[in-house]
C-alpha positions in Angstrom: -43.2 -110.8 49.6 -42.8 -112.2 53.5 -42.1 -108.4 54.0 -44.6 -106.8 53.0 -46.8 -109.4 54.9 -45.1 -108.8 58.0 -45.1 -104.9 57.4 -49.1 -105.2 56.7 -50.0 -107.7 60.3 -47.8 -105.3 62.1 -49.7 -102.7 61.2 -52.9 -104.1 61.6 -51.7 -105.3 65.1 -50.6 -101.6 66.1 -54.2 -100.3 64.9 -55.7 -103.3 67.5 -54.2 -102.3 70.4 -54.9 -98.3 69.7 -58.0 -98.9 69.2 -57.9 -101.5 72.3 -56.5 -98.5 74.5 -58.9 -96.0 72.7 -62.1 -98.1 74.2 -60.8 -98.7 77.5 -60.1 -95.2 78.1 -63.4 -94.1 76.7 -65.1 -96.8 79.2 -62.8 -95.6 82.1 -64.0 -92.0 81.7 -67.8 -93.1 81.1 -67.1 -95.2 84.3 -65.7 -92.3 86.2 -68.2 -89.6 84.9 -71.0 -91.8 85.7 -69.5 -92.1 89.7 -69.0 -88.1 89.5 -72.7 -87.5 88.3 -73.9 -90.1 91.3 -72.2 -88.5 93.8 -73.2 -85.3 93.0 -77.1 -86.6 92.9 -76.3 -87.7 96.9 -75.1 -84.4 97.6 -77.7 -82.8 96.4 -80.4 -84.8 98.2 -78.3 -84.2 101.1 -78.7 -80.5 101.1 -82.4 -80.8 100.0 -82.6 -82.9 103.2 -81.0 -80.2 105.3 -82.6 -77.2 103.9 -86.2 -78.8 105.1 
């Protein structure tokens, strides 16, 4: 019996950190796409600036 409770909090501790990783990866690339899409916004002023 204390096997199959250990084999069973194991597993749900494995599936906590995956889906721990999952999210922080997930926020790191929202993070990340969100400076790409600002920078690109300044660049593009930029030009619009220089064109005038």
């Amino acid at each position: 019996m204390k096997d199959i409770l250990d084999t069973i909090i194991l597993i749900m501790f494995v599936i906590m950190v995956a889906l721990f990783i999952i999210n922080f990866n997930r926020q790191q690339i929202k993070k990340h796409t969100d400076k790409i899409e600002e920078n690109e916004k300044i660049n593009n002023s930029k030009k619009e600036n220089v064109d005038e």
